[in-house]
N, CA, C and O atoms as a MOPAC input file, in Angstrom:
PM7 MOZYME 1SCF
protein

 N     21.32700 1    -4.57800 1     3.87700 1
 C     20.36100 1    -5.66600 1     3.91000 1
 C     19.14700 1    -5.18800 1     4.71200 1
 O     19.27200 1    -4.93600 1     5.91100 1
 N     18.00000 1    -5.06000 1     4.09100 1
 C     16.45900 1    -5.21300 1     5.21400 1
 C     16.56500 1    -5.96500 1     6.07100 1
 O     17.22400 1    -7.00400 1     6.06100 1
 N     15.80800 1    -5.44800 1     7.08100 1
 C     15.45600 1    -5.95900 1     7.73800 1
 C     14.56300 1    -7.90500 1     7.44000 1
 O     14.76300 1    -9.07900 1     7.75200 1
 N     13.88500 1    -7.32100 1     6.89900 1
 C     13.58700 1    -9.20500 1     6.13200 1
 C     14.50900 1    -9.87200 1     5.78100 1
 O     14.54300 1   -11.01000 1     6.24900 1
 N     15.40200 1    -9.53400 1     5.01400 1
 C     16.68400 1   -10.66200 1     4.89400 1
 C     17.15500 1   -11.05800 1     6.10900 1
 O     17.24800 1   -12.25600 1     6.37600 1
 N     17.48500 1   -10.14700 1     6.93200 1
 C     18.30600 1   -10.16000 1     7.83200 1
 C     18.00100 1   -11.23200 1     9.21400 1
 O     18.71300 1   -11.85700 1    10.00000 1
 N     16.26200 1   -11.00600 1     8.96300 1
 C     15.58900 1   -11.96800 1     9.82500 1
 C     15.37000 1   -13.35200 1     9.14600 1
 O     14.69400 1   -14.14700 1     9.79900 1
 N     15.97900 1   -13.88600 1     7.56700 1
 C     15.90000 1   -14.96700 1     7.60600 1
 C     17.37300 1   -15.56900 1     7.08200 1
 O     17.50100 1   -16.68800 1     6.58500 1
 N     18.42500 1   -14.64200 1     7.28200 1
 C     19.83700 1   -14.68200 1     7.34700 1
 C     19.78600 1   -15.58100 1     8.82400 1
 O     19.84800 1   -16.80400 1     8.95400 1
 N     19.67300 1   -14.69300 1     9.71000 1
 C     19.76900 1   -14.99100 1    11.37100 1
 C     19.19900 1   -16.45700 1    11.32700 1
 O     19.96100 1   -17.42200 1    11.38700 1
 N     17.68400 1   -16.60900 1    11.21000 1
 C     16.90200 1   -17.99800 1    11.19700 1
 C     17.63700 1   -18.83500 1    10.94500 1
 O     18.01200 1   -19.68900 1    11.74800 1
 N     18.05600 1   -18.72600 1     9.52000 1
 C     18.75200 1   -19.68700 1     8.46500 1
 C     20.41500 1   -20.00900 1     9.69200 1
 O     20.67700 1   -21.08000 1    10.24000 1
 N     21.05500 1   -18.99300 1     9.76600 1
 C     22.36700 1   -19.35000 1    10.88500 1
 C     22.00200 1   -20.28500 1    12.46600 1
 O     22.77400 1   -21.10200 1    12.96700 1
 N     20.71400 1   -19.91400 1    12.99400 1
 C     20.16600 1   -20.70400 1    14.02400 1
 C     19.82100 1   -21.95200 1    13.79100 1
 O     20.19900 1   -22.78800 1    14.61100 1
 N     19.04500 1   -22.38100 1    12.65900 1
 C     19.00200 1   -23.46700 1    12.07100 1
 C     20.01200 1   -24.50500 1    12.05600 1
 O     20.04500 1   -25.62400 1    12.56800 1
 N     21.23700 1   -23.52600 1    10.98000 1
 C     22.32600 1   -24.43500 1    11.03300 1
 C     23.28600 1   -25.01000 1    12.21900 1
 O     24.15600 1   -25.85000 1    11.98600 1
 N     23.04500 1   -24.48400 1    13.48200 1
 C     23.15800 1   -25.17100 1    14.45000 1
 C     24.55000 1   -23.91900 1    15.32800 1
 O     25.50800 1   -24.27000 1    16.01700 1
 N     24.14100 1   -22.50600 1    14.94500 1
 C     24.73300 1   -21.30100 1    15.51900 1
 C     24.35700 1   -21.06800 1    16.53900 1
 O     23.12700 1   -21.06200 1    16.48500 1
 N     24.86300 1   -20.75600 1    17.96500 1
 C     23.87000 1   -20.81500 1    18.94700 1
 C     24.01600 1   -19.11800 1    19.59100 1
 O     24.49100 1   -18.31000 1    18.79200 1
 N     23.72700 1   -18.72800 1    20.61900 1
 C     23.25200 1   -17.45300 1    20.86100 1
 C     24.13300 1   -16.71700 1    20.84300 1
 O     24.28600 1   -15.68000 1    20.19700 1
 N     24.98700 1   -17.39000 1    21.80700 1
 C     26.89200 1   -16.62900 1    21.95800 1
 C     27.84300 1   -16.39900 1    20.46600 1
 O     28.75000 1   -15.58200 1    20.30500 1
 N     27.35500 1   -17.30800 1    19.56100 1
 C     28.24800 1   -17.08200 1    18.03700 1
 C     27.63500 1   -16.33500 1    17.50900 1
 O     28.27300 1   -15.78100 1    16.61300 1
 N     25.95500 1   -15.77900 1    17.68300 1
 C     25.58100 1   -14.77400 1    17.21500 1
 C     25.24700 1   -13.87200 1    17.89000 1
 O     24.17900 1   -13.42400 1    17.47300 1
 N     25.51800 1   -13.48400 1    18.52600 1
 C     26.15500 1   -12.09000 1    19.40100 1
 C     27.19700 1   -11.99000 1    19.06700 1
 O     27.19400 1   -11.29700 1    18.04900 1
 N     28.50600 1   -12.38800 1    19.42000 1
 C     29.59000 1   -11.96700 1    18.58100 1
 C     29.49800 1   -11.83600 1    17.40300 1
 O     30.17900 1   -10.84100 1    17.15400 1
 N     28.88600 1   -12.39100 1    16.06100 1
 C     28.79300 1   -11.68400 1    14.85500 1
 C     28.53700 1   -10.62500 1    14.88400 1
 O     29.18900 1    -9.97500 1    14.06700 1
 N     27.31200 1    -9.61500 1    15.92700 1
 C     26.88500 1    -8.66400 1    15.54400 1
 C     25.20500 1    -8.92100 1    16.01800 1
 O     24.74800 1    -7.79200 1    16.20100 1
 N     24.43900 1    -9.65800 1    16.20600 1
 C     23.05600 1    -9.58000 1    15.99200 1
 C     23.25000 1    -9.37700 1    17.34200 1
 O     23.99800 1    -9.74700 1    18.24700 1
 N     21.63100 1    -8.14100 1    17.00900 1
 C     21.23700 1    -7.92200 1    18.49900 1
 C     20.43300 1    -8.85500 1    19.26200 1
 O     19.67800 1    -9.70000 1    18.78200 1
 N     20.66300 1    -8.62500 1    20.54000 1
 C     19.48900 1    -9.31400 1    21.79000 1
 C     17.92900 1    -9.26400 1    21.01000 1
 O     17.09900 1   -10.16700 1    20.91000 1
 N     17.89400 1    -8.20600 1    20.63400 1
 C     16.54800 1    -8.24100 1    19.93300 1
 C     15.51500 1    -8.97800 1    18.93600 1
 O     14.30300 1    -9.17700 1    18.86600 1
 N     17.17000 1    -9.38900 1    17.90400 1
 C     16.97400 1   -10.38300 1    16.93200 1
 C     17.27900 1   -11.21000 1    17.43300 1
 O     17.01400 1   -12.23300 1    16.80100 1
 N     17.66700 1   -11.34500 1    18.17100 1
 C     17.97200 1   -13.64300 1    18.60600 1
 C     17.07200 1   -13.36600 1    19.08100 1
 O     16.66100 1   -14.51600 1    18.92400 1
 N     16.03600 1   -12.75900 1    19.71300 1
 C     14.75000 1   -13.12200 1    20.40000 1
 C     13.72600 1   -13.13300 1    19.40000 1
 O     12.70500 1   -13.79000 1    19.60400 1
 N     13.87500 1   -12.50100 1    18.37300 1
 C     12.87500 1   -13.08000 1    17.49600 1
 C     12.73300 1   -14.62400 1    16.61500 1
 O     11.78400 1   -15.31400 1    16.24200 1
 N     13.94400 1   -14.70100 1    16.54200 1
 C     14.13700 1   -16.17100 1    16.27900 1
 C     13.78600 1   -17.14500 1    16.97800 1
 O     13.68700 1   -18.31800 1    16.61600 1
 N     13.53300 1   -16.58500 1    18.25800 1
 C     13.60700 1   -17.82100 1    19.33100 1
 C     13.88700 1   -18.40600 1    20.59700 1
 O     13.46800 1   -19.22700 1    21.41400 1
 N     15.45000 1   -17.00500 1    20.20300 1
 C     16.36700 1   -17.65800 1    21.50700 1
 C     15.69400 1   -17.88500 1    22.80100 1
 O     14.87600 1   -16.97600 1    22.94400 1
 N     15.67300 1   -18.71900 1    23.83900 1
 C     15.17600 1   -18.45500 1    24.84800 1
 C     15.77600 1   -17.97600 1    25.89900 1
 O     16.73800 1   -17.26500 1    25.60700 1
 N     15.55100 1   -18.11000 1    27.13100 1
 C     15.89600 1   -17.17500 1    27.98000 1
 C     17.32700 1   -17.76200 1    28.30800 1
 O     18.26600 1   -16.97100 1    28.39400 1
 N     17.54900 1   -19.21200 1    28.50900 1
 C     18.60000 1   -19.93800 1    29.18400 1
 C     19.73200 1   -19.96900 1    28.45200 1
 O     20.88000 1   -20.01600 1    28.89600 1
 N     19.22100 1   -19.92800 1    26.76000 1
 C     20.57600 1   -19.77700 1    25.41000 1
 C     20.63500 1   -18.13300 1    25.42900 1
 O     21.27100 1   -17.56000 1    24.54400 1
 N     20.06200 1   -17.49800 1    26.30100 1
 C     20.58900 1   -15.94700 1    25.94700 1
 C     21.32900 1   -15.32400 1    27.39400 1
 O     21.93400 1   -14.25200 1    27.39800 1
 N     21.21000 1   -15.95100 1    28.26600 1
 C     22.22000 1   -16.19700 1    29.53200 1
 C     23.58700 1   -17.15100 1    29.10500 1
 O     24.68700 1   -16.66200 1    29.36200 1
 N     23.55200 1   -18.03700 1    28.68000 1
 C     24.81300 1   -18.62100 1    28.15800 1
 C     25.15500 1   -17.56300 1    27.19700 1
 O     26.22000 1   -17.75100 1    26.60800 1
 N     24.64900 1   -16.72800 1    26.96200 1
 C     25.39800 1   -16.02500 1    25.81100 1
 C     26.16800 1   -14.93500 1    26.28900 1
 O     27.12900 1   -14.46900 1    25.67600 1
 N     25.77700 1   -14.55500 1    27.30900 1
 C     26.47400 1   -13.55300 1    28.36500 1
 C     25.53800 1   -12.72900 1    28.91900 1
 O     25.92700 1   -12.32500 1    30.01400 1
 N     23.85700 1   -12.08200 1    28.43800 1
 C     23.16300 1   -11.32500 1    28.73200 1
 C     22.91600 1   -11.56400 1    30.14500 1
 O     22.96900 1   -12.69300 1    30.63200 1
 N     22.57600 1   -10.24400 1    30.98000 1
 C     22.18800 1   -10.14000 1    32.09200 1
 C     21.01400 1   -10.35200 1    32.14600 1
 O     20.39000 1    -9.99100 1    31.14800 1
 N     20.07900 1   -11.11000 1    33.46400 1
 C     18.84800 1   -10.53700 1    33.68700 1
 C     18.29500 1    -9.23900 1    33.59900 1
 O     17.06600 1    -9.22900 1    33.66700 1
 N     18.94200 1    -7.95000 1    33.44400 1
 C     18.11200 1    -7.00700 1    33.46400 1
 C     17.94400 1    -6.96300 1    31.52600 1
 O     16.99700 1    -6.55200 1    30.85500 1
 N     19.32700 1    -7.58400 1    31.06000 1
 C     19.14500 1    -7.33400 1    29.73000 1
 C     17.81300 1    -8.06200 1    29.08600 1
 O     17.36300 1    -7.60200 1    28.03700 1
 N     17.27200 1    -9.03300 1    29.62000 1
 C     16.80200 1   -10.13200 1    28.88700 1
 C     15.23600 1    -9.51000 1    29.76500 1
 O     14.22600 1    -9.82700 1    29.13600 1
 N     15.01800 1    -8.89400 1    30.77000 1
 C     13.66000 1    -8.37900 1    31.49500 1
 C     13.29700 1    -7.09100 1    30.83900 1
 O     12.15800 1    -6.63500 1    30.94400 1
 N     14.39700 1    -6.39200 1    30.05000 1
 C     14.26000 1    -5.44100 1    29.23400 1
 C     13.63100 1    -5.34000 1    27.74700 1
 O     13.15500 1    -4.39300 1    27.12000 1
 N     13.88500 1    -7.13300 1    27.34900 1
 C     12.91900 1    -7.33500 1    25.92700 1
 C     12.01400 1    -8.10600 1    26.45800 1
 O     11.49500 1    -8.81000 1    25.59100 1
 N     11.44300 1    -8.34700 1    27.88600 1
 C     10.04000 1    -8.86800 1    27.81300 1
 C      9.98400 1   -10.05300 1    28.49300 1
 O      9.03600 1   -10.82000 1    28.32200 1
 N     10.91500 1   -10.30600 1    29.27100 1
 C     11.05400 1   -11.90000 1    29.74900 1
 C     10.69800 1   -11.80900 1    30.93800 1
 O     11.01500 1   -10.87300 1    31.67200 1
 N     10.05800 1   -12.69000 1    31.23600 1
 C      9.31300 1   -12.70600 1    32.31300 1
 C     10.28900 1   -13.08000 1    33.56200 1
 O     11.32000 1   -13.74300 1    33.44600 1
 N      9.69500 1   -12.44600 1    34.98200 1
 C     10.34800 1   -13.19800 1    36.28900 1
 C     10.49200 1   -14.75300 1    36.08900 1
 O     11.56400 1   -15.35700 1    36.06700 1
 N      9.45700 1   -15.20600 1    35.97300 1
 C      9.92700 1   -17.08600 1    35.90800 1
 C     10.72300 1   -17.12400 1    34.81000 1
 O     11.81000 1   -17.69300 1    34.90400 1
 N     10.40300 1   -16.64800 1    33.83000 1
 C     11.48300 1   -17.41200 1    32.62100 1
 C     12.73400 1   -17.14300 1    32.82900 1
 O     13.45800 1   -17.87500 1    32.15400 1
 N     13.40500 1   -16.25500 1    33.60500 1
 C     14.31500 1   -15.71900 1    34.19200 1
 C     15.13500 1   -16.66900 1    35.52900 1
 O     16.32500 1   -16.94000 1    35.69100 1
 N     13.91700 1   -17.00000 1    36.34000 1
 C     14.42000 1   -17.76900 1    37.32100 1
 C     14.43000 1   -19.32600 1    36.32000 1
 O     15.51500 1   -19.90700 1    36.28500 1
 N     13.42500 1   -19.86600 1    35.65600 1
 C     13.52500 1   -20.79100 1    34.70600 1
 C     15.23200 1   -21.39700 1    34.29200 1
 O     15.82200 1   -22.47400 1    34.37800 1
 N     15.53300 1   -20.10500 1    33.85100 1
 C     17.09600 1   -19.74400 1    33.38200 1
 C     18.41700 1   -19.63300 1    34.42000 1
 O     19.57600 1   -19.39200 1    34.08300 1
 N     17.87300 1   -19.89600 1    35.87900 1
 C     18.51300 1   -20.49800 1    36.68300 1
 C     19.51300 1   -18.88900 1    37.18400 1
 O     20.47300 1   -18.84500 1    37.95400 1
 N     18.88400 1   -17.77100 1    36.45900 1
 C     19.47200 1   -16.59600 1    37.26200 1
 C     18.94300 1   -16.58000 1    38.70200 1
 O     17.80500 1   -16.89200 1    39.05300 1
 N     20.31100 1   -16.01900 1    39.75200 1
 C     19.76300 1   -16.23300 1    41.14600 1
 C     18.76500 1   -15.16100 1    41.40500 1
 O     18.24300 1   -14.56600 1    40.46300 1
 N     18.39000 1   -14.80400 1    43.03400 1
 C     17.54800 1   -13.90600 1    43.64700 1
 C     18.39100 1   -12.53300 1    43.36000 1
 O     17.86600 1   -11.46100 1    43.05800 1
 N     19.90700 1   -12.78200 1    43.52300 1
 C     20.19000 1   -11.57100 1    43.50100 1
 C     20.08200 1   -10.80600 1    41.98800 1
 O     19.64000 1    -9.65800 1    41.94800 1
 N     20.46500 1   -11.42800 1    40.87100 1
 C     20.44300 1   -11.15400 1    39.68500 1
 C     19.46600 1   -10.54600 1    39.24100 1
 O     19.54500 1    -9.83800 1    38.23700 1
 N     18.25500 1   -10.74100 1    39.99300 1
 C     16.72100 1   -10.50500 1    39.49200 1
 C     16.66400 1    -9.40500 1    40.36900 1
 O     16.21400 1    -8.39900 1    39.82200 1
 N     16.96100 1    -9.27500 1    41.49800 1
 C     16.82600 1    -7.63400 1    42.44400 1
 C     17.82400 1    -6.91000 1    42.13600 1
 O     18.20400 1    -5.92400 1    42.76800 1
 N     18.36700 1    -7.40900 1    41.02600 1
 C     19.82600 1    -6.19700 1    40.90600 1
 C     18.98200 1    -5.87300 1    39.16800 1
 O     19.09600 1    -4.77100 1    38.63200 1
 N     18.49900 1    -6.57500 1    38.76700 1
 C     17.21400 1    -6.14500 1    37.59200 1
 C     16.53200 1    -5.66800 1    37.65000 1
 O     15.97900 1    -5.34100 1    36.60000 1
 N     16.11200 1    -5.32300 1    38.64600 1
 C     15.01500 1    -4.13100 1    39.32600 1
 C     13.53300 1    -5.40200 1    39.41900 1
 O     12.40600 1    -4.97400 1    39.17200 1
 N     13.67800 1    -6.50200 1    39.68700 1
 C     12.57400 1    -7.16500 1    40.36500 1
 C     12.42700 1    -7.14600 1    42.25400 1
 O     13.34800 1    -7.74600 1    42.80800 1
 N     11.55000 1    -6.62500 1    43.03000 1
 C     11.12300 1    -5.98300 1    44.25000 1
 C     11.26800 1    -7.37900 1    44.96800 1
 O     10.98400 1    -8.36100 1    44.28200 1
 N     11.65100 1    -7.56900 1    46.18000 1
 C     11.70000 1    -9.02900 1    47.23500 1
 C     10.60700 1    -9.56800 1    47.23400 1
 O     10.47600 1   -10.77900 1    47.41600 1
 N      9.42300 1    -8.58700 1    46.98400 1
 C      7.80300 1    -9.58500 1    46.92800 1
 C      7.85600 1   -10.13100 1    45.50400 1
 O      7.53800 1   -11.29800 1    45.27300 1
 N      8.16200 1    -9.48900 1    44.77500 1
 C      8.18800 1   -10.57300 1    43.61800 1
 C      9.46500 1   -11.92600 1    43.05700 1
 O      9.56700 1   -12.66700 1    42.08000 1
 N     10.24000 1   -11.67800 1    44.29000 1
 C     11.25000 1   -12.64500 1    44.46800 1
 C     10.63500 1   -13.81900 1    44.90200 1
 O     10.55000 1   -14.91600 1    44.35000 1
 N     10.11700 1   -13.32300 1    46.24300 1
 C      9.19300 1   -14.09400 1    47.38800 1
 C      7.90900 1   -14.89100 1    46.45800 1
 O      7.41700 1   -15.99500 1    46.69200 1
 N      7.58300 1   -13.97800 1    45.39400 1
 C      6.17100 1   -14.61000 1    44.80200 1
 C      6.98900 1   -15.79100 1    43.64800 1
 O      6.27200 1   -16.38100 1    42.84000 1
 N      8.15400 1   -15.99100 1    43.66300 1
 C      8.31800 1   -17.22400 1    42.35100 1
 C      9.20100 1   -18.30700 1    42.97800 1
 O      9.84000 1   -19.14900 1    42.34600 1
 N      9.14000 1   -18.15100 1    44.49300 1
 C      9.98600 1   -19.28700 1    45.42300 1
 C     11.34400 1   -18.52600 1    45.73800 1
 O     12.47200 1   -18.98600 1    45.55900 1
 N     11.16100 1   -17.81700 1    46.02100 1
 C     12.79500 1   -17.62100 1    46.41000 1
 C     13.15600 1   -16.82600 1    47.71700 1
 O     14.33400 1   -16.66200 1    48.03500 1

């Protein structure tokens, strides 16, 4: 399957009310649930780490957003001043 199917296979399964954790275990990558959508807080319920989810682009807040602690984010390689800079 292309890549195009595959991205409106995934859509089409999110739609139907599949959430991040049932598609990770199928097989789709972190990569593709983020193109769909997933956000940061349905891709932590899904099991991903903060460093996994700072690795496709997610920002420090959307991260703390997602209710990962201080340590999670300095064990992600975010520095204490940028801990310090989002309240923590």
């Amino acid at each position: 399957m292309n890549d195009f199917c595959s991205f409106f296979k995934l859509a089409d399964l999110k739609i139907a009310g599949y959430d991040a954790s049932e598609l990770r275990s199928a097989g789709f990558s972190l990569e593709d649930l983020v193109k769909v959508g997933f956000g940061s807080s349905e891709l932590k319920e899904a099991g991903y780490s903060a460093a996994d989810l700072k690795a496709v682009n997610f920002t420090i807040f959307q991260l703390k957003n997602a209710r990962f602690d201080a340590n999670d984010l300095y064990l992600a390689g975010y520095s204490k001043a940028q801990l310090k800079s989002v309240g923590f």
